[in-house]
C-alpha positions in Angstrom: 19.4 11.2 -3.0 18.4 11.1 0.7 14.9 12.3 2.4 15.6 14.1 5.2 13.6 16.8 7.6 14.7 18.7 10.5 13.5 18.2 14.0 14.8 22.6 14.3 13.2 25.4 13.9 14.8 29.4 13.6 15.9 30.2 17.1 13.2 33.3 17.8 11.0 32.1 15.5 7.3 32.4 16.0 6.1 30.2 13.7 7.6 26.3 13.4 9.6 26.9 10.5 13.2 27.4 9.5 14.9 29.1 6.6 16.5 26.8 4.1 19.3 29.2 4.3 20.2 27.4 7.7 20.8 23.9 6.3 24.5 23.8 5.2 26.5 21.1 3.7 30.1 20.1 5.1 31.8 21.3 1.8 30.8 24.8 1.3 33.6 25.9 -0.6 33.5 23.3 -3.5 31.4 21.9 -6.0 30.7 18.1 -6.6 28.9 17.5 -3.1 25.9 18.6 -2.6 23.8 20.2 -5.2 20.1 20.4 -5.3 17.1 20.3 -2.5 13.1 19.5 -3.8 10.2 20.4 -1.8 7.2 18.7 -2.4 4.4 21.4 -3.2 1.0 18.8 -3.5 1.4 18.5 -6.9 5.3 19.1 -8.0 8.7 19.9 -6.8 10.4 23.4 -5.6 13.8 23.1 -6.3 16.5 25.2 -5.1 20.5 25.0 -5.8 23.3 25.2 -3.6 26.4 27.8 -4.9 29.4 26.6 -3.1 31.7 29.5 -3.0 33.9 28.3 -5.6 30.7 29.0 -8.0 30.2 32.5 -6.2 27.8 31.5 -3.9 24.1 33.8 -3.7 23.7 37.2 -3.4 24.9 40.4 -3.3 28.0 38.7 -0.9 28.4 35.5 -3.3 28.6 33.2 -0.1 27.8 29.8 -0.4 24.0 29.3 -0.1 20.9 28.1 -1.6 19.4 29.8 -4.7 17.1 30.1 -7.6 18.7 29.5 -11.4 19.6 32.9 -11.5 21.7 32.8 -8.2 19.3 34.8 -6.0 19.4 33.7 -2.5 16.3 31.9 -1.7 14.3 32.9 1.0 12.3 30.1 1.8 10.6 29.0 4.9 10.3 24.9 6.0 7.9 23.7 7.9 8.8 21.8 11.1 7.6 18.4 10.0 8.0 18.7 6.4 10.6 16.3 4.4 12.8 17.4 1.7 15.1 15.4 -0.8 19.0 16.4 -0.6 20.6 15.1 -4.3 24.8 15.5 -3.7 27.3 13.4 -6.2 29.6 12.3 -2.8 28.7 11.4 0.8 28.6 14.5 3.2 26.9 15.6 6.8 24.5 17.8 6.9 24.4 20.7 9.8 21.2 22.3 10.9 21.4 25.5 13.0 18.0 25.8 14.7 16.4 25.5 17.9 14.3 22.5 19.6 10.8 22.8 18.8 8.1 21.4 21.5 5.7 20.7 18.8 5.1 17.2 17.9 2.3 17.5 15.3 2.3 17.3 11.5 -0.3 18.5 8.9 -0.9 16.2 5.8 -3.1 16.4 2.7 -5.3 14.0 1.2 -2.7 12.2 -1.6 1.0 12.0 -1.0 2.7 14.7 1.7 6.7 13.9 2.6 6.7 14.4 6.3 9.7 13.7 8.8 10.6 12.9 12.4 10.0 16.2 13.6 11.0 15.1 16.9 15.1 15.1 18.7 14.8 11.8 19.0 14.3 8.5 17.1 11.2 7.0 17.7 9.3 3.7 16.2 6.9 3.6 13.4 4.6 3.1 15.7 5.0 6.4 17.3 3.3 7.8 14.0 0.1 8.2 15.1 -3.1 9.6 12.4 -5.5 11.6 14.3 -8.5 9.5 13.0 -7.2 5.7 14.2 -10.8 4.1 13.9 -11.8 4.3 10.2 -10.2 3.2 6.6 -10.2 5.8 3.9 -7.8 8.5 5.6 -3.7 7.1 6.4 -3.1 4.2 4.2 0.7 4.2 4.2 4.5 5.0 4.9 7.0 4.5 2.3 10.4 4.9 3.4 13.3 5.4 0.9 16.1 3.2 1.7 18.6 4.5 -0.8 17.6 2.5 -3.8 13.9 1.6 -2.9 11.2 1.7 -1.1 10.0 0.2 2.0 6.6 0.3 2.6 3.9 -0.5 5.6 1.0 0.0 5.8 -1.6 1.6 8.4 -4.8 -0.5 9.6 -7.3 1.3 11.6 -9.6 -0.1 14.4 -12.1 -1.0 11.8 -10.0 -3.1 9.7 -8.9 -5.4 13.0 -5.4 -3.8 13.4 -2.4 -5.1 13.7 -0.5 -8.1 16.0 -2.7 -10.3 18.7 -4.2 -7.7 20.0 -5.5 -5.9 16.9 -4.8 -2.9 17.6 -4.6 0.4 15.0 -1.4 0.7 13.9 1.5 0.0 11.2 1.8 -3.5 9.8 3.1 -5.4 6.7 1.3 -7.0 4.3 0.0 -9.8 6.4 -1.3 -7.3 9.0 2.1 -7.9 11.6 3.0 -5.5 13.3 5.7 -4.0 12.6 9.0 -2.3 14.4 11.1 0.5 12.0 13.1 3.4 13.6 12.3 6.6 12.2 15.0 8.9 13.1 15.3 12.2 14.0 15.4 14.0 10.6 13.9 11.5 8.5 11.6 11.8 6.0 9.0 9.9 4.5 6.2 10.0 2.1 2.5 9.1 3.8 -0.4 8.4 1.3 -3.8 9.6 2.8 -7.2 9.6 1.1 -8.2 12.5 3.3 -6.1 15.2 4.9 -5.5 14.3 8.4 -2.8 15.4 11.2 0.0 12.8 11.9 1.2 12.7 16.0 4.6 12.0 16.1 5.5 10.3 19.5 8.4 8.4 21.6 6.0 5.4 22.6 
């Protein structure tokens, strides 16, 4: 299993979002790679298959694609920002068609919301920035899956002294250091809030 997001979005597209139609595995043709992408909802997971074309793919067509149990294409539209888990049974790449999006800006909800990098580029954990940086009760923490765990920092506002000498908002461990973790392009990563907020994502 692997969190990943997509710093694209559908070349044209008026809205940030791209169809999941244009994430495509290296192996289209067989089975045995990858199998299954979940979208957290709030509450659940949406979970969608991918039909290689030696299972007769989606549609009308049959080409390989994603799909519903029934092996209806799916139709679904991913926010720019928003992460996803990818389950396949053997290591494979993962091609996006899309275009580069110029926004840098990520709604979450009070609870858990999977986010990623929605940004071209890698940036530092510190480069996730909550839009209120002054109070507790709102961005509380990352959790970042690192193929068999978690690793997890947490965010302290102004009012709870910061982080490092100059305590200063931002991400830390346990004992309040600051901390240094890449977040690449494509990542994802959950964020616990108490309060729905918008996350800044930027190359500091």
């Amino acid at each position: 299993m692997t969190i990943l997001g997509t710093p694209f979005v559908d070349v044209g597209a008026q809205d940030a979002v791209l169809n999941i139609q244009a994430i495509k595995p290296s192996d289209t043709e067989n089975s045995g790679g990858v199998s299954m992408l979940r979208i957290w909802n709030g509450s659940s997971y949406d979970i969608y298959t991918y039909y290689p074309a030696e299972e007769y793919g989606v549609g009308e067509n049959e080409i390989p694609g994603w799909g519903d149990n029934d092996q209806n294409e799916a139709d679904v539209d991913i926010d720019l920002g928003a992460g996803y888990w990818i389950q396949s049974a053997k290591s494979e790449t993962i091609t996006i068609a899309g275009q580069v999006s110029d926004e840098n800006t990520v709604p979450i909800r009070a609870g858990l919301t999977l986010v990623s990098n929605p940004l071209p580029m890698d940036i530092d954990i510190q480069g996730i920035v909550p839009s209120d940086t002054e109070n507790s009760g709102g961005v509380s923490m990352l959790r970042m899956w690192n193929g068999t765990s978690y690793n997890i920092y947490t965010y302290y506002p102004a009012e709870e002294y910061g982080v490092g000498e100059n305590e200063v908002p931002g991400w830390g461990d346990n004992d309040q250091n600051e901390v240094h973790v890449t977040i690449s392009a494509g990542c994802g990563v959950w964020i616990q809030s108490a309060k729905a907020e918008t996350l800044t994502f930027q190359n500091n």
